[in-house]
ZAKOL-690993 format. One line per field, with one value per residue: chain; x, y, z of N, C-alpha, C in turn. Coordinates in nm, 2 decimals, padded with zeros to 4 digits. Example, Ala and Ser with C-alpha at 12.3 -4.5 7.8 and 13.67 -1.06 7.14 Angstrom:
mol <- [A/A]
npx <- [01.32/01.28]
npy <- [-00.57/-00.22]
npz <- [00.78/00.71]
capx <- [01.23/01.37]
capy <- [-00.45/-00.11]
capz <- [00.78/00.71]
cpx <- [01.32/01.29]
cpy <- [-00.33/00.00]
cpz <- [00.78/00.79]
This chain:
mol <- [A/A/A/A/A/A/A/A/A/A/A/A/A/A/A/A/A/A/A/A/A/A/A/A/A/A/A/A/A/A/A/A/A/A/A/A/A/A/A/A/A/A/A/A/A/A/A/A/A/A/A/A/A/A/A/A/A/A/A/A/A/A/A/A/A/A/A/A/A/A/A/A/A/A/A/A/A/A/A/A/A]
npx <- [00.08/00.06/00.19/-00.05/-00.29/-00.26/-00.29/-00.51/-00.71/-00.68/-00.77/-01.03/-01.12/-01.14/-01.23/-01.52/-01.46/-01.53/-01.81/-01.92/-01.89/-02.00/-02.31/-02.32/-02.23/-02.49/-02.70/-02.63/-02.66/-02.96/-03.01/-02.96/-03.09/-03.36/-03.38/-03.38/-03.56/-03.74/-03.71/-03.73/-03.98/-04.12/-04.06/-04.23/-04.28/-04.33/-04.43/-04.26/-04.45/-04.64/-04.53/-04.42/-04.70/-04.85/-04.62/-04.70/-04.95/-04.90/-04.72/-04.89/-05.08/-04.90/-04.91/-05.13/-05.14/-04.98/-05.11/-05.35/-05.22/-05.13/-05.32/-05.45/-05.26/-05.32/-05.62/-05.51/-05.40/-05.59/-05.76/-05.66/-05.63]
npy <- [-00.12/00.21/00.51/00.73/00.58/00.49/00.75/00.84/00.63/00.62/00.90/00.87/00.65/00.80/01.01/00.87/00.78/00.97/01.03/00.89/00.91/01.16/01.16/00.92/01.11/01.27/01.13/01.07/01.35/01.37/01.15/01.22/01.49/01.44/01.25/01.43/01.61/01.46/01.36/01.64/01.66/01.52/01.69/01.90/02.19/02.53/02.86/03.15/03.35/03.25/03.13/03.34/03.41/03.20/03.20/03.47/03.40/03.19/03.31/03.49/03.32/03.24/03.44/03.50/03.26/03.33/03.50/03.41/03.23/03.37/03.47/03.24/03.20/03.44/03.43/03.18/03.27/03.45/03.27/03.14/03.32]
npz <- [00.00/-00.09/00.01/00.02/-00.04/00.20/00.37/00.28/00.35/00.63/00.67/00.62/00.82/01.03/00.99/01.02/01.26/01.35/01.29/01.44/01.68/01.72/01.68/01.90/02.10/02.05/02.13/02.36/02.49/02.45/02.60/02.87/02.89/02.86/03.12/03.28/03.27/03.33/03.59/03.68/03.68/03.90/04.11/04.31/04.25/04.29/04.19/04.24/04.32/04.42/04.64/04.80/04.92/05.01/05.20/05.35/05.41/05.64/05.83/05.87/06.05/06.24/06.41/06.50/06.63/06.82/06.99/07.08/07.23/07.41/07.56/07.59/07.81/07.97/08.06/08.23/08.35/08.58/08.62/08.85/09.02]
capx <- [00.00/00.18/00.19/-00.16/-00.35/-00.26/-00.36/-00.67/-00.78/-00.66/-00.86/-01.19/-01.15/-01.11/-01.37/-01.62/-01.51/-01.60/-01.90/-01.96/-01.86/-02.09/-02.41/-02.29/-02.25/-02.58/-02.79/-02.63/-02.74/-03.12/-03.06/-02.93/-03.22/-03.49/-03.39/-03.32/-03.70/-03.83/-03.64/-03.76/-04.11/-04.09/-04.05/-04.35/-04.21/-04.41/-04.37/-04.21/-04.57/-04.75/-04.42/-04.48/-04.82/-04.81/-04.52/-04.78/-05.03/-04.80/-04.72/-05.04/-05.12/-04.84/-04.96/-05.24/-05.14/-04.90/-05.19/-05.44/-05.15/-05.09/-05.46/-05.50/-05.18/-05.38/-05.74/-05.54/-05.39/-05.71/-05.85/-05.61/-05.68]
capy <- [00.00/00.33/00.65/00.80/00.51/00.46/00.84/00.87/00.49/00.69/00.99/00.82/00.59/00.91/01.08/00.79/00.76/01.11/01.07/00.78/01.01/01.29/01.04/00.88/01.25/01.38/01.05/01.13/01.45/01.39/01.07/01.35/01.58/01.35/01.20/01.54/01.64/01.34/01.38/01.74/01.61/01.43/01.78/01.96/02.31/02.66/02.99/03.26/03.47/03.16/03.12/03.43/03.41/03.11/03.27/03.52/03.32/03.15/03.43/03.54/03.23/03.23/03.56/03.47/03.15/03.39/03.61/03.27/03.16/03.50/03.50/03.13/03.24/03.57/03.33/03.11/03.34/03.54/03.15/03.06/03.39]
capz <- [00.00/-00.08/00.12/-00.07/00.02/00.36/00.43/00.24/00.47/00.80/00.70/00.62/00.90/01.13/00.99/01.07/01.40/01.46/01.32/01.52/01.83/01.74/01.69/02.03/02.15/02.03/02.19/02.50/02.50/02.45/02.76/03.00/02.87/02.93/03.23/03.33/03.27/03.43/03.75/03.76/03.67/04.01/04.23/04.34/04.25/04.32/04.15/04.34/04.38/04.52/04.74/04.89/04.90/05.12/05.36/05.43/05.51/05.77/05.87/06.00/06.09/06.34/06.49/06.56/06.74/06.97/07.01/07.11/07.31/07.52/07.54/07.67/07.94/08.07/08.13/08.28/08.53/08.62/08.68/08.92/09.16]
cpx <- [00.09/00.12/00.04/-00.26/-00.38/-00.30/-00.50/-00.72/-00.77/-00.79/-00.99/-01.20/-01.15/-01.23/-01.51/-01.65/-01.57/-01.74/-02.03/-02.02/-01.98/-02.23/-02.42/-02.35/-02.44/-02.71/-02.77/-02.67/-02.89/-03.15/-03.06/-03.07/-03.30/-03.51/-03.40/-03.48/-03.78/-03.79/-03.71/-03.92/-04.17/-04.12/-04.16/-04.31/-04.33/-04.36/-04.34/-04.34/-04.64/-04.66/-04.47/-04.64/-04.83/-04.73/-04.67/-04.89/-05.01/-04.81/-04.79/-05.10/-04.99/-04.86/-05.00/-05.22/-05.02/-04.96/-05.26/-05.35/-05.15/-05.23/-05.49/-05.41/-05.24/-05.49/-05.65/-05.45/-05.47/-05.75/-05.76/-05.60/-05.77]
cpy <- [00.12/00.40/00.73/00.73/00.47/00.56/00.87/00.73/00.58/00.81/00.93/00.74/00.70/00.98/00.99/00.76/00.88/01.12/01.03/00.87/01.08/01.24/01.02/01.02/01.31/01.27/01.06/01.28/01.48/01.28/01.14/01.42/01.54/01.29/01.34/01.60/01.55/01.32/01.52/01.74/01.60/01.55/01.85/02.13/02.39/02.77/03.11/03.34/03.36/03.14/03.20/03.45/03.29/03.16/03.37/03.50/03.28/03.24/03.48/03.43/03.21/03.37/03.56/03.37/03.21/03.42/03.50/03.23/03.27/03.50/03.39/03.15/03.34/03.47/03.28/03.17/03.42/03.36/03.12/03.19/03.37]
cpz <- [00.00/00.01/00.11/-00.01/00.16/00.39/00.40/00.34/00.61/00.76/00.74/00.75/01.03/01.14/01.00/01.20/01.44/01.41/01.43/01.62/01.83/01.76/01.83/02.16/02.21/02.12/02.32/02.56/02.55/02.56/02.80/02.96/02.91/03.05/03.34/03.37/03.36/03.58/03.79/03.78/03.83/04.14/04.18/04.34/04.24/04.25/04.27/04.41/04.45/04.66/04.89/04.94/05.05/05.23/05.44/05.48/05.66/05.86/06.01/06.08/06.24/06.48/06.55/06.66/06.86/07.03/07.15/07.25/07.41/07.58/07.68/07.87/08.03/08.13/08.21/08.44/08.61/08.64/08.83/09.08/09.23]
């Protein structure tokens, strides 16, 4: 095999593997992506305005149970005179 032939074989065989690669490449790509979607599928995510929205519900809802609680502590020292 002369010098001509042996590099035009290396090329093509070179440029197959890479297209191989890129193929390989591009399927791994769209695993990671999908798995990627289906894992985030899985979490129960909120948008930022409902986020807040909820805190301040809490919120008030903890206020009130200081309020209830300070409340229940006064009754129950006026009971015990």
């Amino acid at each position: 095999m002369d010098k001509d032939s042996l590099i035009t074989l290396l090329q093509e065989n070179i440029e197959e593997k890479l297209k191989d690669a890129k193929a390989i490449g591009g399927d791994l790509k769209n695993l990671i992506r999908s798995t990627t979607i289906n894992t985030l599928e899985d979490f129960d995510f909120v948008t930022t305005e409902e986020f807040k929205t909820q805190k301040a519900i809490l919120e008030r809802a903890e206020a009130k149970i200081k309020q209830l609680e300070q409340k229940i502590t006064e009754l129950q020292t006026g009971y015990k005179l």
